[in-house]
Kinemage of the C-alpha trace (Angstrom):
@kinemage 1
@onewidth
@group {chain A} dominant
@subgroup {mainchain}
@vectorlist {calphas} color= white
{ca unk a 1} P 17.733 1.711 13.025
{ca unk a 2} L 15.453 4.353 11.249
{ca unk a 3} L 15.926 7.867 11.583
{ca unk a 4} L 13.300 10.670 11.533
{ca unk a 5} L 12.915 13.428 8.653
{ca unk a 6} L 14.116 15.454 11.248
{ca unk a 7} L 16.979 13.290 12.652
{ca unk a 8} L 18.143 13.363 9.470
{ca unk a 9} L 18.321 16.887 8.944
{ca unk a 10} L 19.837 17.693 11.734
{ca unk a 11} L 22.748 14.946 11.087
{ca unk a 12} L 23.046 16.706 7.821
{ca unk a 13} L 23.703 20.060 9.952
{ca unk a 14} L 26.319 18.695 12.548
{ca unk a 15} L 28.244 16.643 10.544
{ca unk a 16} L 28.306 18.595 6.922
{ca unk a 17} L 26.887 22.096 8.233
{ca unk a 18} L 24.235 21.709 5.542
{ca unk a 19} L 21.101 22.930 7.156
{ca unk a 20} L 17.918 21.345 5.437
{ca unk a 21} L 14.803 21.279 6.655
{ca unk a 22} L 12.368 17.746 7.251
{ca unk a 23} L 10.469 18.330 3.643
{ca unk a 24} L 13.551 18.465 2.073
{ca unk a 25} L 14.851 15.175 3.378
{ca unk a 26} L 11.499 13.644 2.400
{ca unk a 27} L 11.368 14.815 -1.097
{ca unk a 28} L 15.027 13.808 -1.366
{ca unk a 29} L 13.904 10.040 -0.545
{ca unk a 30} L 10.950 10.160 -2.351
{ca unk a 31} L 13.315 11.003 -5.330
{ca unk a 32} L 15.720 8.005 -4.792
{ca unk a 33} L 13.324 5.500 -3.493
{ca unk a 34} L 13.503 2.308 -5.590
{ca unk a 35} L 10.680 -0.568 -5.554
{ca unk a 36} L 12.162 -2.797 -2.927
{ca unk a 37} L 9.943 -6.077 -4.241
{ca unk a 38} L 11.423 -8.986 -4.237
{ca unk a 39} L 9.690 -10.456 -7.246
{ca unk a 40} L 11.250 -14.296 -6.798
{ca unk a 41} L 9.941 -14.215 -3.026
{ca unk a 42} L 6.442 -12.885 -3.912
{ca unk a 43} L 3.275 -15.309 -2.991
{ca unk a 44} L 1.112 -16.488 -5.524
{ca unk a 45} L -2.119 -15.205 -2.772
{ca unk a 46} L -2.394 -11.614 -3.054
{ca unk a 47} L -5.176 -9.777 -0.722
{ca unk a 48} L -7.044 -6.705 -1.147
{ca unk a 49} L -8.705 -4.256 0.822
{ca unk a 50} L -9.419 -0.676 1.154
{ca unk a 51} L -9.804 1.526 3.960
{ca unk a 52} L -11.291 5.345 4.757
{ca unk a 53} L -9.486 8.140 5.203
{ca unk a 54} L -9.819 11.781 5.916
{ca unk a 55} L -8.497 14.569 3.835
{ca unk a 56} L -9.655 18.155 5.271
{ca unk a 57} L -11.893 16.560 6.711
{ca unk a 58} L -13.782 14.697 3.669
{ca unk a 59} L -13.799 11.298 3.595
{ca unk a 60} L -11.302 9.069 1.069
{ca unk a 61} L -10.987 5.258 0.126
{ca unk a 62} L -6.884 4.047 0.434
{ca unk a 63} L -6.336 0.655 -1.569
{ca unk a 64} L -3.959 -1.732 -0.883
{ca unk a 65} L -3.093 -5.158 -2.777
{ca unk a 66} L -0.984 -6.856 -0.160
{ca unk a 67} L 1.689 -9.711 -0.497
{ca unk a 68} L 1.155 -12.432 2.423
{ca unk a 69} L 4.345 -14.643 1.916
{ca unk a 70} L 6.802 -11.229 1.703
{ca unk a 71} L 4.298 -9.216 4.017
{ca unk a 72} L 4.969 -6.293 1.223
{ca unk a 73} L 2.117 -3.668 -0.056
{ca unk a 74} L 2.652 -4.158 -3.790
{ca unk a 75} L -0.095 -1.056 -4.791
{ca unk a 76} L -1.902 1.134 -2.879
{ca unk a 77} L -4.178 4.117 -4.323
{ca unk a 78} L -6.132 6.812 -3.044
{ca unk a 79} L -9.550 7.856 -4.401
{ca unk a 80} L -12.420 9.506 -3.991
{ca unk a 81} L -14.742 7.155 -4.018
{ca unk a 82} L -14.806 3.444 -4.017
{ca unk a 83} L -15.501 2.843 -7.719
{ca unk a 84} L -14.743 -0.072 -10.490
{ca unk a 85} L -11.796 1.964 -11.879
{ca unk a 86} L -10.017 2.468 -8.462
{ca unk a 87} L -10.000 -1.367 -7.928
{ca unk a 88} L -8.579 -1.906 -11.447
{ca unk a 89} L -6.406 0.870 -11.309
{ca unk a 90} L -5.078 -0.684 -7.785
{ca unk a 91} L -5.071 -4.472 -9.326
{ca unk a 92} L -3.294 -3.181 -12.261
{ca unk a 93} L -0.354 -1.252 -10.383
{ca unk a 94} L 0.398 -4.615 -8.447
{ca unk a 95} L 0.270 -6.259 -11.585
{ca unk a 96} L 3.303 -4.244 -13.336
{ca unk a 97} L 5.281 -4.531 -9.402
{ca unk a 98} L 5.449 -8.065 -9.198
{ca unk a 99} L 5.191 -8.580 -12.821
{ca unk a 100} L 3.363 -11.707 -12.613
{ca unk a 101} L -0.238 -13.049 -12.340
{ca unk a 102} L -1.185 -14.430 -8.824
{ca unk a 103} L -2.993 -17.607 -8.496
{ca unk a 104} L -5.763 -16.319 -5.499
{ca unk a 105} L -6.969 -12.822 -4.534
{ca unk a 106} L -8.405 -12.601 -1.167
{ca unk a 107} L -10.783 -9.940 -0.695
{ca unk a 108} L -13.667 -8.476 1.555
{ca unk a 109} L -17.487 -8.743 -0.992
{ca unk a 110} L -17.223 -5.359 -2.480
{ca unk a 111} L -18.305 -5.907 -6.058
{ca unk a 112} L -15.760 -3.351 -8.045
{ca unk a 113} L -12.995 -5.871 -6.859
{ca unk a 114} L -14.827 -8.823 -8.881
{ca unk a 115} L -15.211 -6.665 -12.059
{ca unk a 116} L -11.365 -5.562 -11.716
{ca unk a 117} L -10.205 -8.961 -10.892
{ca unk a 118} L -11.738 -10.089 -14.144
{ca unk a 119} L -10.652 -7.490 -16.350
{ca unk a 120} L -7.008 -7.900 -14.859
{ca unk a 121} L -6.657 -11.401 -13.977
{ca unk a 122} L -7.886 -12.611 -17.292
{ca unk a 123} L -9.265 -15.448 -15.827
{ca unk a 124} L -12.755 -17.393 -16.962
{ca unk a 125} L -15.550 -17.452 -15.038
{ca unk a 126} L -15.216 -21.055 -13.948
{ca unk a 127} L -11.523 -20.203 -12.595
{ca unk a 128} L -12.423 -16.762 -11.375
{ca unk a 129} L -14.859 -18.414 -8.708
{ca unk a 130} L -12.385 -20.930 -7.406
{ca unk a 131} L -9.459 -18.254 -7.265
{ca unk a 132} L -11.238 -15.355 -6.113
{ca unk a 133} L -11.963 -15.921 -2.339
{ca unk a 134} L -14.182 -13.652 -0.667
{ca unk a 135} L -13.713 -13.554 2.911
{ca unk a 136} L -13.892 -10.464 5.509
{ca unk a 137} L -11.314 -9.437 8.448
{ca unk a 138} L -11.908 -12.643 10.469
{ca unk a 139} L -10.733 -15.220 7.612
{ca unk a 140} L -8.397 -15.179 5.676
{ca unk a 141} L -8.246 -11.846 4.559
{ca unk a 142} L -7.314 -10.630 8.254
{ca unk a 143} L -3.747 -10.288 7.676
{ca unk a 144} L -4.828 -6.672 5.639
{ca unk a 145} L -7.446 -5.854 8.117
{ca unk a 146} L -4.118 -5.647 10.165
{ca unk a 147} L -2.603 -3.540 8.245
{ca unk a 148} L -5.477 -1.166 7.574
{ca unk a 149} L -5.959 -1.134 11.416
{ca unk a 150} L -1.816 -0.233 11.545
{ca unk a 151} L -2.235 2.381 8.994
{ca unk a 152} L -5.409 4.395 10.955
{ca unk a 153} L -3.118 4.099 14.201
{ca unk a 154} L -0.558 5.620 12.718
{ca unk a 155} L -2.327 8.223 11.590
{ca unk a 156} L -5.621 8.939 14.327
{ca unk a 157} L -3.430 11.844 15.980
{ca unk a 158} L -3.415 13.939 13.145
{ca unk a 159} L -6.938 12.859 12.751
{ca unk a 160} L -7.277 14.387 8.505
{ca unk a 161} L -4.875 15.313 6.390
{ca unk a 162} L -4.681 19.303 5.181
{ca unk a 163} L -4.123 17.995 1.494
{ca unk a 164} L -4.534 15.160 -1.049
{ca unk a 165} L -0.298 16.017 -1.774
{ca unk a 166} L 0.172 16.079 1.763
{ca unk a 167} L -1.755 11.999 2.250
{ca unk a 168} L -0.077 10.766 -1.159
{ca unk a 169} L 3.251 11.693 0.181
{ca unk a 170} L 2.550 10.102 3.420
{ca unk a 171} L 1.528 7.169 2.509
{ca unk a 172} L 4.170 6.906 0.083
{ca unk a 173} L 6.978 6.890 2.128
{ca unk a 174} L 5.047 5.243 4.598
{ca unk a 175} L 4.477 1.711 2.613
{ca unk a 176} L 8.294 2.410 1.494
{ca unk a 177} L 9.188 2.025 4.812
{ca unk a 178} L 6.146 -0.620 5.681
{ca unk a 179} L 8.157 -2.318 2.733
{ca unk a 180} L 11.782 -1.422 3.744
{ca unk a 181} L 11.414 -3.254 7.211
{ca unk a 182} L 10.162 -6.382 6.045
{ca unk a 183} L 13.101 -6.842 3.574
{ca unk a 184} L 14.898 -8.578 6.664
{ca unk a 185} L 12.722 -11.199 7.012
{ca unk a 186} L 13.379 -12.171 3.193
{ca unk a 187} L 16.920 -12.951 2.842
């Protein structure tokens, strides 16, 4: 059972009469948050996507590299523009969190994520166009159209966030938690 920032603070208050207040429970988990990656369970199919998003109002790209088999967001980044270093940047964080080289990367036909793929993978051009599948939300890459689609319900009420801190820490503790709840399923 999860508990709110809030729930948690005012536990904190009953029960220890600390009083705290919700940012101070968040920055307290962001602080002892561990990767929660299970790297024996990981898949050897990774898929990628990114999605827009709203900060004051100005639009954003969020990246995600996604783990089928463990249903786990190994990277995410947020940028301002949907550019060849993002993707890399992205490819390269899920890279050092599973700490091994997939065998396929699903992903929709932007081009940065064939330039990055290259560059991270490693792999030759005649490998590279059997293990890089390009397929949109339909295929096979649906399973992160999902959670793109999850991750613009949870966040349509506030409709943009007031600051790039305030949308890294969301999502932060967001895919934590995205991550947290799945670890269930993989014992």
């Amino acid at each position: 059972m999860a508990a709110s920032l809030q729930g948690v603070a005012d536990i904190l208050k009953k029960a220890f009469n600390i009083e705290v207040s919700r940012e101070a429970v968040r920055l307290w988990v962001s602080a002892v948050k561990k990767p929660i990656i299970r790297r024996e369970m990981l898949s050897s199919t990774w898929h990628a996507d990114e999605t827009y998003v709203k900060i004051k109002g100005k639009g954003y790209w969020l990246w995600i590299v996604y783990c089928a088999k463990t249903k786990q967001v190994l990277a995410w980044h947020l940028s301002k523009g949907r550019y060849y270093k993002d993707a890399k940047l992205v490819m390269q964080k899920a890279l050092e969190i599973a700490g091994t080289r997939p065998e396929k990367i699903i992903t929709d036909g932007l081009w940065q994520y064939q330039s990055a793929i290259k560059k991270v993978r490693g792999w030759e051009w005649h490998t590279y166009k059997k293990k890089h599948v390009v397929n949109s939300g339909i295929g096979k890459n649906v399973i992160i159209e999902r959670l793109n689609r999850e991750v613009k319900r949870r966040i349509k009420w506030f409709s943009t966030f007031q600051s790039w801190n305030g949308a890294l820490a969301f999502f932060g503790l967001w895919f934590y938690h995205h991550n947290l709840a799945m670890v269930p399923f993989l014992t």
